[in-house]
C-alpha positions as CSV (number, residue, x, y, z in Angstrom):
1,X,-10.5,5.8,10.8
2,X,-9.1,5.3,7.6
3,X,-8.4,8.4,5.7
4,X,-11.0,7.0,2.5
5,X,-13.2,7.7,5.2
6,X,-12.8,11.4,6.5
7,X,-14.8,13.1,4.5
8,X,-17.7,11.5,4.4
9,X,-17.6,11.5,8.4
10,X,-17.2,15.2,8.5
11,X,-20.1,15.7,5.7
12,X,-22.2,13.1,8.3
13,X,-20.7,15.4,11.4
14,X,-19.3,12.4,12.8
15,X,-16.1,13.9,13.6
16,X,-15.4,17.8,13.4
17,X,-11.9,17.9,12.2
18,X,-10.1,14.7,10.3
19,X,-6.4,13.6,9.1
20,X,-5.6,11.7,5.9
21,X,-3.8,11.7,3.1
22,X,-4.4,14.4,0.1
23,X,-5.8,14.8,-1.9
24,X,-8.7,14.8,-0.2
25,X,-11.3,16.9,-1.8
26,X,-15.5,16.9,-0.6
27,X,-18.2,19.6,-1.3
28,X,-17.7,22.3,1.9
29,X,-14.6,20.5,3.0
30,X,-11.8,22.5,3.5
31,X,-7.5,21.1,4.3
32,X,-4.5,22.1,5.1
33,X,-1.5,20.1,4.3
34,X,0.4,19.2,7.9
35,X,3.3,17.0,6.8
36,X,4.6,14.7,3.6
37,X,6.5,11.5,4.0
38,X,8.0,8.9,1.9
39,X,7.6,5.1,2.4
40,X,10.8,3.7,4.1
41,X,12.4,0.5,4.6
42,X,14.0,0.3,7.9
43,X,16.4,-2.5,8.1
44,X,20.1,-3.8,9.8
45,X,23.0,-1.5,8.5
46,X,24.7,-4.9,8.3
47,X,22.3,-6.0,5.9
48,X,23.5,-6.1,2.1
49,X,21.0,-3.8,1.0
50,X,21.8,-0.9,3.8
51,X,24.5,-0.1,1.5
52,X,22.1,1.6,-1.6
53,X,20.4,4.9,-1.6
54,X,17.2,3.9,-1.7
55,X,15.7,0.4,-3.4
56,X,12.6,-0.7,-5.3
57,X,10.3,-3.0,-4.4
58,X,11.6,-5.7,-6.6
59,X,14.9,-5.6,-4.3
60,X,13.0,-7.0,-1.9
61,X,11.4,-10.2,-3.5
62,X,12.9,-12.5,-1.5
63,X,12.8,-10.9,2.0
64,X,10.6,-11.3,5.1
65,X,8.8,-8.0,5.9
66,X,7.0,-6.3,8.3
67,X,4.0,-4.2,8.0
68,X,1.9,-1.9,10.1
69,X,-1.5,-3.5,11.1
70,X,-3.9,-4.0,8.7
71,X,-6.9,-3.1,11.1
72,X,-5.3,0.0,11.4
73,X,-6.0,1.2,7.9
74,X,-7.2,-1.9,5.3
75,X,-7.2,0.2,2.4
76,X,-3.9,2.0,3.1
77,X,-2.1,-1.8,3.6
78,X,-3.8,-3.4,0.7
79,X,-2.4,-0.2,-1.6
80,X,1.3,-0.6,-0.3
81,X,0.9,-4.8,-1.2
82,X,-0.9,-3.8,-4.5
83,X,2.0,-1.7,-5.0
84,X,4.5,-4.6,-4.2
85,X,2.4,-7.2,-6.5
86,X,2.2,-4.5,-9.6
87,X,5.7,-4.6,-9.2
88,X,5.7,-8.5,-10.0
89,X,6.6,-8.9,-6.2
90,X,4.4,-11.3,-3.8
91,X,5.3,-9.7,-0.6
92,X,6.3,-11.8,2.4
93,X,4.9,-10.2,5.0
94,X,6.0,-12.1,8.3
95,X,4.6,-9.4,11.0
96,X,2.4,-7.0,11.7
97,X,2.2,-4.3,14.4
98,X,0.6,-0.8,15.4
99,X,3.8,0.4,17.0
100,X,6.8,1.5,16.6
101,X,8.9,0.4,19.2
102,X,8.2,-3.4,18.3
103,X,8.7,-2.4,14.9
104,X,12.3,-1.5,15.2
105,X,12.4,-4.5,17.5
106,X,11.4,-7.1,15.3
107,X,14.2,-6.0,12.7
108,X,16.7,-5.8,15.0
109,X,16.2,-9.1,16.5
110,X,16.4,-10.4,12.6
111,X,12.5,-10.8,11.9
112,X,12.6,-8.6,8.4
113,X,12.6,-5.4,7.4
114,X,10.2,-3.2,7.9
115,X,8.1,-1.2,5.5
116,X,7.2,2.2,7.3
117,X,6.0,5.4,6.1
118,X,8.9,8.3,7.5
119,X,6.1,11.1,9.4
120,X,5.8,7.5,11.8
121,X,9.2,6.8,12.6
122,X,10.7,10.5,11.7
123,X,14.5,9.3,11.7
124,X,14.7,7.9,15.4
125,X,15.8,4.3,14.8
126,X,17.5,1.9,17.3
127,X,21.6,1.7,17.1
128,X,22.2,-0.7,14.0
129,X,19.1,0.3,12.1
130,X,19.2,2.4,8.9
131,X,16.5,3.8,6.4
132,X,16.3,3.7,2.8
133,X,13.8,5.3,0.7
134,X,11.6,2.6,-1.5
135,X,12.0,4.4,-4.6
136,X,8.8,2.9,-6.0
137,X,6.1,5.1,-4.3
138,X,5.2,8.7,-4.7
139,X,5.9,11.1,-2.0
140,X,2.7,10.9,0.8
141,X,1.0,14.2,1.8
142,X,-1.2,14.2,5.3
143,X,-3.5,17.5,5.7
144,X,-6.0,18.1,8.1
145,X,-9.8,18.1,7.1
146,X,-12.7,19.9,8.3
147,X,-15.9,21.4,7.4
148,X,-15.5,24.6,5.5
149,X,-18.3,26.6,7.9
150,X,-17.2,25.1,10.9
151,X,-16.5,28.3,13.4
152,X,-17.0,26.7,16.7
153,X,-13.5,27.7,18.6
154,X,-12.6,24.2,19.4
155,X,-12.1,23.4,15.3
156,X,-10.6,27.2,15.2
157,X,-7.9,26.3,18.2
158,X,-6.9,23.3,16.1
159,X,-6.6,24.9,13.1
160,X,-4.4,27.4,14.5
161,X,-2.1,25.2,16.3
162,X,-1.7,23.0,13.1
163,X,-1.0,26.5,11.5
164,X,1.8,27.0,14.3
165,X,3.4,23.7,13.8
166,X,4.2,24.0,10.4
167,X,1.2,23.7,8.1
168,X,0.3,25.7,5.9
């Protein structure tokens, strides 16, 4: 579900408890922040710009690049290309997947570079592959959603256990 769409599901009582990205604010919603991330480009260490600390978007005018799947959240992809065209950049995007493993795949077997968010890939990249920081986005915050009343245990037990894994 894309995260746009969380609160209105939980105000409908389509879903009980919801993840996006904050802010994320609804009359009788309550969050709780459960991890931030920064968009990443994941790419070969032999590649010429593996060697910077991080790179902006115009860095990568000329390159073939990967993206997560569009289906999987259209209004998420068509910020990070709105991002890239603000930027004066038409993005090239050669590939699209839902996971991870054939993300790392693709740019190791030359495809492009991937543009990934760093709570999806959390620093485990295949031998040869490094991560830089796009230095043109703001820092992404995820929380958990749910209604502000809700007592029933199930939404309680989730809460906790979110509480317990580190949010706040």
């Amino acid at each position: 579900m894309p995260h746009d769409d969380v609160p209105r599901a939980l105000e409908d009582r389509l879903i009980d408890v919801g993840i996006g990205m904050l802010p994320m604010e609804a009359p009788g919603i309550s969050v709780r922040d459960l991890a931030e991330g920064r968009w990443q480009l994941i790419l070969p260490a032999a590649h010429p710009l593996a060697a910077r600390g991080s790179i902006h978007l115009t860095d990568l005018a000329d390159e073939p690049l990967l993206m997560f799947a569009k289906t999987m959240n259209p209004a998420l992809y068509d910020f990070v290309l709105g991002r890239f065209r603000r930027s004066g950049v038409e993005p090239n995007v050669v590939y699209e997947t839902s996971q991870v493993e054939a993300g790392q795949n693709m740019v190791a077997l030359g495809v492009g570079l991937w543009v990934v968010t760093t709570y999806v890939i959390q620093g485990r990249f295949l031998e040869g592959l490094v991560a830089r920081v796009l230095a043109d986005f703001d820092v992404i915050r995820l929380g958990l959603a749910w209604r502000t009343a809700d007592t029933s245990p199930g939404v309680r037990a989730l809460l906790d256990a979110a509480r317990y894994s580190g949010g706040s």
